[in-house]
C-alpha positions as CSV (number, residue, x, y, z in Angstrom):
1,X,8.4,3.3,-24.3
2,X,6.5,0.3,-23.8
3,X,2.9,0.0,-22.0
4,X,2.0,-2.0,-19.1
5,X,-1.3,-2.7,-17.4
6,X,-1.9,-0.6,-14.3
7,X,-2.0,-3.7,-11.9
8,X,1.3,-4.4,-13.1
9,X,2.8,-1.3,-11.2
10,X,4.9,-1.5,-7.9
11,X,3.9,2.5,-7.5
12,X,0.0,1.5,-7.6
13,X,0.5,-1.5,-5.2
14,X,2.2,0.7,-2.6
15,X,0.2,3.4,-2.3
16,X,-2.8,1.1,-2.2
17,X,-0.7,-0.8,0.5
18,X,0.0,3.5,2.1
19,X,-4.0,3.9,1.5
20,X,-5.6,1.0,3.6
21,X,-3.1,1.4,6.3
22,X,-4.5,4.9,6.8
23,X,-7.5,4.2,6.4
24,X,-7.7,1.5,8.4
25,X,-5.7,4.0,11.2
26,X,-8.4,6.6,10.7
27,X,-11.4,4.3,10.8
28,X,-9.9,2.9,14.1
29,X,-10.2,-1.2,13.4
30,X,-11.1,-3.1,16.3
31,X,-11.1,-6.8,16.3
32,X,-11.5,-7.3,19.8
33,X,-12.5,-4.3,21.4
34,X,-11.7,-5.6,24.8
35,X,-8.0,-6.2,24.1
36,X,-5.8,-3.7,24.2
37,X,-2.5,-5.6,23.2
38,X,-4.1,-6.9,20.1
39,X,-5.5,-3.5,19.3
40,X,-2.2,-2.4,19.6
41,X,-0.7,-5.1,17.3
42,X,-3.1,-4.0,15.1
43,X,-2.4,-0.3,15.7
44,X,1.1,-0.9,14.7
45,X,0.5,-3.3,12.0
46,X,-1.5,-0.4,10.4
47,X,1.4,2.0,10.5
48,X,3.7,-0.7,9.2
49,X,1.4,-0.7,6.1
50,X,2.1,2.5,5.6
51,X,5.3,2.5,5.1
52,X,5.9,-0.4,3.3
53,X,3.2,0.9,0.9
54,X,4.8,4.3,0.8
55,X,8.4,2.6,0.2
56,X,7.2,0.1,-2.4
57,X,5.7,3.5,-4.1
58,X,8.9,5.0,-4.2
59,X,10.9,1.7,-5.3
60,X,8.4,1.2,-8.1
61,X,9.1,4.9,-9.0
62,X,12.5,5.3,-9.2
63,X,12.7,1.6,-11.2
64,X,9.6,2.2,-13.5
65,X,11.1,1.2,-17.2
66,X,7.4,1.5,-18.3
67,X,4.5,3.5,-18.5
68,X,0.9,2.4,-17.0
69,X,-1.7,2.1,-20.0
70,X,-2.5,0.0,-22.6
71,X,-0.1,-2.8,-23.2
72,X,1.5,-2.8,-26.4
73,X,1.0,-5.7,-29.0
């Protein structure tokens, strides 16, 4: 099976993508603390993250022909 750098990975881009959704969720990221419908756009935005990160993880999965490490010469 060939190699292929880690950045190279659907499956490590979306749950990067899953990761600063929620972390960005937990933290509680306020541009404009005064604004409630942009906090809410952001809110949502957040959770939309999520779960494109969490489906781009699976994709990459399921469609991985490679494994993440060195590349082979």
């Amino acid at each position: 099976m060939e190699n292929k750098p880690w950045y190279a990975s659907k499956t490590i881009w979306g749950v990067a993508l899953a990761g600063i959704g929620l972390i960005a969720a937990h933290w509680g990221v306020l541009i404009a603390p005064d604004d409630a419908t942009l906090n809410g756009v952001i809110e949502i935005a957040c959770k939309v993250a999520e779960v494109v990160g969490l489906v781009l993880a699976l994709y990459g999965r399921i469609k991985a022909q490679s494994a993440i490490g060195k590349p082979t010469a």
